[in-house]
N, C-alpha and C positions, 0 to 999 in steps of 0.2 A: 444553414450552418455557417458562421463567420468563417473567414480562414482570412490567414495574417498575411497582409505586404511583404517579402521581406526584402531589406533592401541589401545592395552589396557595399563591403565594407572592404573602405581602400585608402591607402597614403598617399600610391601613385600619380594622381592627381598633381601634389604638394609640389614632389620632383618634379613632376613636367612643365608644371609653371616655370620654377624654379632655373630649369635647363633645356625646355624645351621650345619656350618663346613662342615662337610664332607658329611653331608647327600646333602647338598646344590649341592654340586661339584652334584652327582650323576643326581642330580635331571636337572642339567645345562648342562653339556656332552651328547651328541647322543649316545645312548647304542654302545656298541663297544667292543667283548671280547678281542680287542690287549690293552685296555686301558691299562696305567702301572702307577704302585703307585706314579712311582715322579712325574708325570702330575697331581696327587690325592693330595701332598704335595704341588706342586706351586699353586695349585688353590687354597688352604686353603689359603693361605695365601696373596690370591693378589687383596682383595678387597681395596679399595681409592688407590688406584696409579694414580695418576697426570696425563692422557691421553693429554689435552689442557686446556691452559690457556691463553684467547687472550682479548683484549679488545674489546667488539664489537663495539665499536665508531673507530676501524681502521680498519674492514672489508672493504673493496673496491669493491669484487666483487666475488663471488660464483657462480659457474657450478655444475649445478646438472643435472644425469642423472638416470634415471630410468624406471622400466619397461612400463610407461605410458607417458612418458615425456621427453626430452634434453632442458633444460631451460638455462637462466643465470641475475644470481642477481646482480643488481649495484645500487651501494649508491647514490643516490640523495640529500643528505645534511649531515654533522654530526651534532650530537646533539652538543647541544652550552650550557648544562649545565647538572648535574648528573641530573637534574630533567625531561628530555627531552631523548630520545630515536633520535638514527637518523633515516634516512629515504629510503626505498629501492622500486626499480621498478623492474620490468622483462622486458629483451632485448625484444625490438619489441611489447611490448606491452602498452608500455607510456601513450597509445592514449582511453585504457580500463580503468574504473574504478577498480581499487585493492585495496584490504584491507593490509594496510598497516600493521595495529600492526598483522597481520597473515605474513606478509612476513620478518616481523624481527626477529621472531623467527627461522627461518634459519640461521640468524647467531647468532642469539642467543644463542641456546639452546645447541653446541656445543663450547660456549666460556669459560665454567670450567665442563668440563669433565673428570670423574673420573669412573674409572672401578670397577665392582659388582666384578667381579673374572679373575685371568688368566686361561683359560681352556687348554691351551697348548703353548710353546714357540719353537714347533718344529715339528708343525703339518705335519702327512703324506698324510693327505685327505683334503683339503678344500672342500669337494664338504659336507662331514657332517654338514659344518654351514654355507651352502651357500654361501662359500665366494670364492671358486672357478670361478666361473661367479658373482659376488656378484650384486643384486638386485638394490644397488644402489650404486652409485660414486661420490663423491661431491669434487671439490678443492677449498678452500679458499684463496684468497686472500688478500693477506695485506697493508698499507700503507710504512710497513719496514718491510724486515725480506723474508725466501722461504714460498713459498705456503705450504699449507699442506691438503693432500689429505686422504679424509677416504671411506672406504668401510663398507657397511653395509649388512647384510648379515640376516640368517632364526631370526624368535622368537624362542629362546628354548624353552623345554618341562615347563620352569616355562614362563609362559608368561611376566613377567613383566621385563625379561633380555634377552639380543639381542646382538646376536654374531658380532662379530664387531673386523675390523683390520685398520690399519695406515698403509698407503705409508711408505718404506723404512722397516719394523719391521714386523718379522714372527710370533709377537705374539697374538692368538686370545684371545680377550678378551671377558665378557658380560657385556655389558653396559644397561643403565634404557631402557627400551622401549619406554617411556613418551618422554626420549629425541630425541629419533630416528625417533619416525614415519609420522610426517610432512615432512622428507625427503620423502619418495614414495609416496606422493601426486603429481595430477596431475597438469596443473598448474589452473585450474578452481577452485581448492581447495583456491586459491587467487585471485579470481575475486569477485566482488560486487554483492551482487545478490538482491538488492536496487537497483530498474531501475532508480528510483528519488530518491534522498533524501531528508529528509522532514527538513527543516529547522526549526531554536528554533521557540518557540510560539511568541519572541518579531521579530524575524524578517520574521511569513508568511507573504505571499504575497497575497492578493486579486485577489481571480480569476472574471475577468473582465466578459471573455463569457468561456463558454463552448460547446461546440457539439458534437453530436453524432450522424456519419454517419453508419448507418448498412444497407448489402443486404435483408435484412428481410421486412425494415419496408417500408413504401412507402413513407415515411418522412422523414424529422432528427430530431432531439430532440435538442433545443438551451435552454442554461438557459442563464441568466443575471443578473449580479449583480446590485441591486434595489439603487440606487443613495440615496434613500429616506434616507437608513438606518444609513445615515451618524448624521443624525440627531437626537440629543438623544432624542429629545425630539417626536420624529414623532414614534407612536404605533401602527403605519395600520401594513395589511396586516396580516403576522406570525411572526413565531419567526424565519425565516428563512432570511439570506440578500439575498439571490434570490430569481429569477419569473424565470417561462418558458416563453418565448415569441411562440416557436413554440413547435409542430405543431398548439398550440392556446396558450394563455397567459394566466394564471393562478399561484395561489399562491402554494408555493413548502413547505412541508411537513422537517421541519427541520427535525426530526429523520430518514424518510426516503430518506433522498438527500442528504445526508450530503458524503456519501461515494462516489454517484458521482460526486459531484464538485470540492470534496480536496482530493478522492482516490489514486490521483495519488502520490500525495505527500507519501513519505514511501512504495511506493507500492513494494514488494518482489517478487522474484522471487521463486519457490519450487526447479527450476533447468533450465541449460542451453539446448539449442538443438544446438546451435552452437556458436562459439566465432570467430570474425571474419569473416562472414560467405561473402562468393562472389556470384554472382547472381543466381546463380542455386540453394545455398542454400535459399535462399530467395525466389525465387519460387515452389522451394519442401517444403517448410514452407506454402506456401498457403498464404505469403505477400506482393509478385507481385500486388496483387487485392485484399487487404485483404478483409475480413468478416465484419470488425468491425473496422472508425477511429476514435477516440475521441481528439477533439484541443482544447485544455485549456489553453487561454491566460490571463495573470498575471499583475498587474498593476508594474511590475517591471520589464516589456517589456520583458519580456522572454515567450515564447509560447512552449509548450510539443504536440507532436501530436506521438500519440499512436497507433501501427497499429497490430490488431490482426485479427488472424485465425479464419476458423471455428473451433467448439470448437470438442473436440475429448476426449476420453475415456484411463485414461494410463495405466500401469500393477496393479496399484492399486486400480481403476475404480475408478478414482477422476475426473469430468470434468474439463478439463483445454484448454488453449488457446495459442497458440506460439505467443509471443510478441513481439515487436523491436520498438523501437522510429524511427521516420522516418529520416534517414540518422544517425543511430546509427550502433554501431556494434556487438553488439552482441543480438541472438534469445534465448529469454527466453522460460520460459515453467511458467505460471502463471495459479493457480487455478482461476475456474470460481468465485468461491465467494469471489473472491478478486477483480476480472476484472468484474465489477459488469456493465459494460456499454455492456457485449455482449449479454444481457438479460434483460434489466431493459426496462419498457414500459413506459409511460408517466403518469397515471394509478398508475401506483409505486410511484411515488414521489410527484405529485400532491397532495397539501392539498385540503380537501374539503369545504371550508371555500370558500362563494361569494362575501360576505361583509369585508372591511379590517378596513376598517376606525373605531376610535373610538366613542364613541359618544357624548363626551365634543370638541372634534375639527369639530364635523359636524356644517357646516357655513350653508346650506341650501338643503332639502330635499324635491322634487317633489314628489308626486304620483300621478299613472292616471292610465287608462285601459280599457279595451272594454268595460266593464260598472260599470265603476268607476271615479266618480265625480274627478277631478283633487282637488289636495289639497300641500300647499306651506308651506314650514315647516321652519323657518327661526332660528337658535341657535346661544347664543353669551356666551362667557365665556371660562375657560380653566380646571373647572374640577366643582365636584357636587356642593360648596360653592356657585359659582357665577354664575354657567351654567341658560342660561335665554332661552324659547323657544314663538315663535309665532306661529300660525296654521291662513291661510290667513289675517295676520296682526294683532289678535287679541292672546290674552295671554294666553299659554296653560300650565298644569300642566306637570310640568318636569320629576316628577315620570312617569305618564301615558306615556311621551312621549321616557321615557328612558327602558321602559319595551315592549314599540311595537320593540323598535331600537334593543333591545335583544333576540324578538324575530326573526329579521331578520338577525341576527348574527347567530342563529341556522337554516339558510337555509345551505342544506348539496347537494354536487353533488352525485349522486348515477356512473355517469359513466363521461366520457369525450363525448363531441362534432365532435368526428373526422370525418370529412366526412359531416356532417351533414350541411344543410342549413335550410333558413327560405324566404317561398315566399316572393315578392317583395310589394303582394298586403296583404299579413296577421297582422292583428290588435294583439299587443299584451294583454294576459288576465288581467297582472299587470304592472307597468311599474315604478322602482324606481329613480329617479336619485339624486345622490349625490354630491356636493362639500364638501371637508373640507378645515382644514386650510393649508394643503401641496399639491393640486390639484390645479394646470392652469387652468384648466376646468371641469366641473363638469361630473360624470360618471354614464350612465344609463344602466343598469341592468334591464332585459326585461324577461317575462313568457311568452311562448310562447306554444302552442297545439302541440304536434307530438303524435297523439292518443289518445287514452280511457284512460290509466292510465299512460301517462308519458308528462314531457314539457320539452320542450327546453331554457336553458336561454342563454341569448345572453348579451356580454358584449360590451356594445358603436358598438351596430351591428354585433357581430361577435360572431357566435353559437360557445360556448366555454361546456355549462353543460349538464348533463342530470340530471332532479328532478322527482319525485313522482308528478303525479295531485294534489291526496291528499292534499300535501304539500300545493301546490298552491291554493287551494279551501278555506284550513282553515285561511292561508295567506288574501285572501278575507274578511275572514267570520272576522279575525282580525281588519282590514282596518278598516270596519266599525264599532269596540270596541271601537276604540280610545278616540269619544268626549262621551261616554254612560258609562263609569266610569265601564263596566263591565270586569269580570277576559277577561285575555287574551287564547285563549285557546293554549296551547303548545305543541299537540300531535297531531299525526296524523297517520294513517294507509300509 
């Protein structure tokens, strides 16, 4: 795994030329008893000397070599006004994501070059400032004019100055550190490490479905964007614009679902395991098969499918996940709590909310039950001003009927339904059903026995809850408050 030089960035240097004279020299030079005072005389004196001066809008093309790397930089456009920067890629790599304002400073940062000091004009050792094998090599090219080739060589004993020679010219100079040290970068050092990029807030995109295939579960996990919420006026459900449909359909927890459905957008990388990787890197990754695939498809017809490892432990005991878009190129290394899909159960992001609907759009309310009189609850109006309610065709008070409906709002799932059925022949205890004004058909919400102290609800048939008895008992003991004007009771063990 590449890991970046990084160098240290300093003005210090400037100053000590500037005022430090001759202590500076000392401090810049490699100890060396042959040192001789006129090397001590040119170096006082040979801070700002003109090294290069180029325009970086006529850069064409840059080779760089170093101990991690043989790259080579080419312009992709020139800037088309002082306000604009042009634009550069790496040979062979066109096809990866790069940050480009990181790759311009290659030709940047050597476009007004000016030397801290000359430390010698007639060196007998390069090997003292590394410039004898020098660490790195870079030529520049230009639109007019010869190339021009630098050699970059040790940090000296001041760090913030770095020994440094020119093609054609025996004089070593030190130059800033700051400008130097993105040359020994490898080239990962200008790659993306945004596996997606998240686009502005006026142009996200709607994520249509989402899923999530894991070897763990014995399910997937499907969310779907809720059609309803188009409608400003429709307040069911949460505060969330999606549902889980599977492994059961239920209402989604906006704070906690929020990072699976648009995670992907923005999502970071901590670090590469491979760039360009070919099939064997790909299945020494463990993404042959992976672990973990998540498909988030966008109403702007673009689909992301995401395919991660199992998760693994790194030198700095962070859990993390080897990444890759499916038919992408390069294998990430993403922390778990980022990749929040190779862990998150259904359970996580499930709101536990049974009822959506509001209770000025409730159009008509059944209730019935294994021993409970059926009763027809009919509502007309659009908020508390005009909201009118029936109870079997006769007139009931709206408070009383808007204080049981808030009571059934605070029905809470203690767990999810996975697995779980409901015989063919079992009576349910309570039995709600609902239409509002955004419902084709109306929806029945069922209580249903699994033991001594727990029931199962079932939405339009399909065991989706787990609740408390209790719950259900005082729910009962409710039922019948309704026409008797008495408190509702709202607690339960």
């Amino acid at each position: 795994m590449n890991k970046k030089v990084k160098g240290i960035i300093g003005l210090g240097a400037v100053l000590a030329v500037l005022g430090g004279g001759l202590a500076y020299l000392k401090n810049t030079e490699p100890a060396d008893d042959k040192s001789s005072s006129s090397s001590s005389s040119v170096a006082e004196s040979g801070a700002g000397i003109q090294l290069i001066r180029k325009d970086t809008n006529t850069v064409k093309q840059i080779d760089i070599s170093n101990s991690q790397s043989t790259f080579t930089v080419l312009r992709t456009a020139k800037a088309k006004s002082d306000k604009e920067n042009p634009t550069f890629t790496i040979k062979g790599y066109e096809n990866i994501p790069l940050v480009n304002t990181t790759i311009y400073t290659l030709a940047n940062n050597v476009s007004e070059l000016d030397s801290l000091s000359v430390v010698t004009d007639s060196p007998d050792d390069l090997s003292k400032y590394g410039l004898d094998k020098p660490e790195v090599t870079a030529t520049f090219y230009y639109d007019s004019g010869d190339p021009i080739t630098i050699y970059i060589g040790n940090i000296s004993p001041v760090s913030t100055a770095t020994y440094f020679m020119m093609k054609g010219s025996n004089t070593v100079y030190t130059v800033s550190t700051s400008s130097l040290s993105n040359y020994r970068d490898s080239i990962s050092a200008y790659v993306s490490k945004t596996i997606v990029e998240k686009p502005a807030d006026d142009d996200m995109p709607v994520v249509k479905n989402l899923s999530i295939h894991r070897q763990d579960l014995d399910y997937d996990i499907k969310l779907q964007y809720d059609e309803r919420s188009k409608n400003d006026k429709y307040k069911g459900g949460t505060a969330s614009t999606h549902v889980m449909t599977e492994p059961i359909y239920c209402y989604l927890s906006l704070e906690r679902s929020t990072s699976a459905v648009t995670g992907i957008f923005g999502l970071t990388a901590s670090d590469f395991y491979k760039i360009l990787p070919d099939e064997s890197d790909i299945a020494e990754a463990g993404l042959t098969s992976p672990f973990c695939t998540v498909t988030t498809e966008c109403d702007n017809g673009k689909t992301y499918k995401l395919l991660l490892s199992e998760p693994f432990t790194d030198d700095d005991g962070v859990k993390c996940y080897y990444a890759m878009l499916d038919g992408g190129n390069i294998i990430y290394i993403v922390s778990a709590d980022k990749a929040v899909w190779g862990t998150i159960k259904p359970i996580d992001i499930a709101s536990s909310n049974i009822f959506g609907s509001t209770i000025w759009d409730i159009r008509q309310m059944v209730i019935s039950g294994k021993d409970i009189k059926t009763d027809t609850f009919d509502g007309n109006g659009s908020s508390a001003d005009d909201y009118k309610v029936t109870k079997n065709g006769k007139s009931l008070d709206t408070e009383r009927f808007r204080l049981f409906y808030a009571f059934l709002l605070s029905t809470s799932a203690d767990d999810l339904a996975i697995g779980k059925t409901v015989p063919a022949d079992a009576k349910p205890l309570v039995s709600v059903s609902i239409k509002d004004t955004y419902m084709d058909k109306p929806q029945e919400i069922s209580f249903y026995e699994d033991g001594s102290l727990s029931c199962i609800i079932t939405v339009d048939g399909q065991a989706r809850f787990i609740c408390s008895r209790s719950y259900v008992d005082t729910l009962i003991g409710n039922i019948a408050k309704i026409d008797t004007g008495e408190n509702y009771v709202t607690t339960w063990k």
